[in-house]
N, C-alpha and C positions, 0 to 999 in steps of 0.2 A: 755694154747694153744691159739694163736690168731687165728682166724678167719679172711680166706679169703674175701673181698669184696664181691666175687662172692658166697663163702658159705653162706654170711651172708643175699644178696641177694633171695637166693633159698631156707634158710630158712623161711624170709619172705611172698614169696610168698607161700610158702606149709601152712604156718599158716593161711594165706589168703582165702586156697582153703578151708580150715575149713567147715563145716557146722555152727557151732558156729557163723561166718561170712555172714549168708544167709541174702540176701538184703531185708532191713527192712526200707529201703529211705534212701534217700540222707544224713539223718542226724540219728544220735543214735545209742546206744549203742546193742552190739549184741544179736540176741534172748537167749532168757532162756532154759534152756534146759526143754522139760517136766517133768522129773521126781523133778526137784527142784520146780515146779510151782504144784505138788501133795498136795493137801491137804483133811486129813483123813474125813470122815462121820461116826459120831457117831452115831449108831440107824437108818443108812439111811433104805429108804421107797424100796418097792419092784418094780421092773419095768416092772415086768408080765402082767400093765397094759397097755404100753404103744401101741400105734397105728401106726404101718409099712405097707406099701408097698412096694413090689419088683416092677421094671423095669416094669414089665408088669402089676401095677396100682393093683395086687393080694394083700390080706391080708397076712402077716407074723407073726409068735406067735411068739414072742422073746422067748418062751420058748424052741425054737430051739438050745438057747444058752447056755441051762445050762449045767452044769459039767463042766465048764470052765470058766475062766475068760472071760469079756468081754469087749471090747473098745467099747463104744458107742460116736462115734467120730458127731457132732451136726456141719453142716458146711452150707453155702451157696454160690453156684458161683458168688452172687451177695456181700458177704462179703471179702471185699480187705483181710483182717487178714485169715479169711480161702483158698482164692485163694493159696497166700504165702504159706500157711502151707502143703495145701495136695502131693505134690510131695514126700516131709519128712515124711509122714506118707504112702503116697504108699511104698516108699524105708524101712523103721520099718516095714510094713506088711512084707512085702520079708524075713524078719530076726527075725520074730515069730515064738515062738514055739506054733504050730498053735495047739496040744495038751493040751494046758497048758492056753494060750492067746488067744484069736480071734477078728479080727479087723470088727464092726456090723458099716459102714460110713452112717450118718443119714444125708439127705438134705435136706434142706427147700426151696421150690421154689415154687412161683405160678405158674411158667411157666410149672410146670410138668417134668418126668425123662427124656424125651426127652435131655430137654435143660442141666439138668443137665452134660447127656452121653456128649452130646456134648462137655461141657464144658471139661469134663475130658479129652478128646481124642484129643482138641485143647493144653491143656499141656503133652500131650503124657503119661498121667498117666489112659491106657488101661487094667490094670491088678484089680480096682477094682471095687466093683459090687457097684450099684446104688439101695438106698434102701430112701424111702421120708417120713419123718414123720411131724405131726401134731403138729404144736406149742404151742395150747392152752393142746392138750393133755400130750405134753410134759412139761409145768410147772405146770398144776394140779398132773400129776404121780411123777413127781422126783424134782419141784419146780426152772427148770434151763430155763434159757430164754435168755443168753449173748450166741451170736456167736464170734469165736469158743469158741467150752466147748467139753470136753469128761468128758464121766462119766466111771466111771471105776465100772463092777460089779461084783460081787462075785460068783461061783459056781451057789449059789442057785437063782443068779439074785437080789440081795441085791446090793443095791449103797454102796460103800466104799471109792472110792477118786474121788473127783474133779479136774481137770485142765480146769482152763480158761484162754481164751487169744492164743495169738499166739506164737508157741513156736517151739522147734525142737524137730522131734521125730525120728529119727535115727544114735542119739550118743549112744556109748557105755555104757553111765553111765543110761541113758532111758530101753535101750534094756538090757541092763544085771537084772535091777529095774522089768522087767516087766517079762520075761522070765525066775523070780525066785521066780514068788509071788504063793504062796502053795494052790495045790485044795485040 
């Protein structure tokens, strides 16, 4: 069967609207999907210790998270790669099985949650909550320090994968990967 100019046209651009396609500069090749960028932790360390605030500057126990999966999404408004990313991970939170997976968005900013809301609200990504953690805390409990990183942890709050780097997290091969990992 040939192909119309015009189908071949509107193919093009539907490939385009891709997510896969998400602007990543002027030059290079398209982001990575997260789940191909998962890599396993053998024996990973427990993250019960780590150090949160919510919004209102209050203490968090991450042990809020257990019995579930947990995204611990590591980002900063002042990091170009997590700027990028957080829209595709607000959009992945929307399409959790918030049962099973829960998205914990960790910021690092000196500037405080303030600026963080701010920021969020300035990319129209209003749907998630603002929680600030501790940098030195966070490489002494789980040994991660590159923005962005998510740690991915287990029921009991055990590290199990890694992604780092800037990546997409609201493809189907991500959200199916995440939305089937067993508590």
């Amino acid at each position: 069967m040939k192909l119309s100019r015009r189908h071949t046209l509107l193919g093009l651009a539907a490939s385009m609207a891709s997510p896969a396609f998400a602007d990543k500069g002027a030059v290079g090749d398209p982001l990575p999907f997260a789940a191909d960028l998962a890599q396993t932790v053998e024996n990973g360390p427990s993250a019960l210790a780590l150090k949160i605030k919510d919004e209102d500057k209050q203490p968090v126990d991450i042990a809020n998270w257990l019995g579930s999966w947990t995204l611990l999404s590591f980002w900063a408004p002042w990091c170009k790669q997590c700027r990028n990313e957080m829209p595709s991970i607000a959009r992945m939170n929307r399409q959790l099985d918030h049962e099973r997976v829960r998205l914990l968005p960790l910021a690092f900013d000196w500037r405080g949650p303030y600026f963080v809301r701010k920021f969020l609200d300035e990319i129209n990504v209003t749907d998630l909550p603002v929680y600030m953690g501790d940098g030195e805390n966070l490489d002494a409990t789980l040994g991660l320090s590159r923005l962005p990183t998510t740690a991915i942890l287990d029921p009991e709050g055990v590290l199990r994968f890694t992604i780092a780097g800037e990546a997409i997290w609201d493809d189907e091969k991500t959200l199916t990967w995440l939305n089937s990992l067993e508590i």
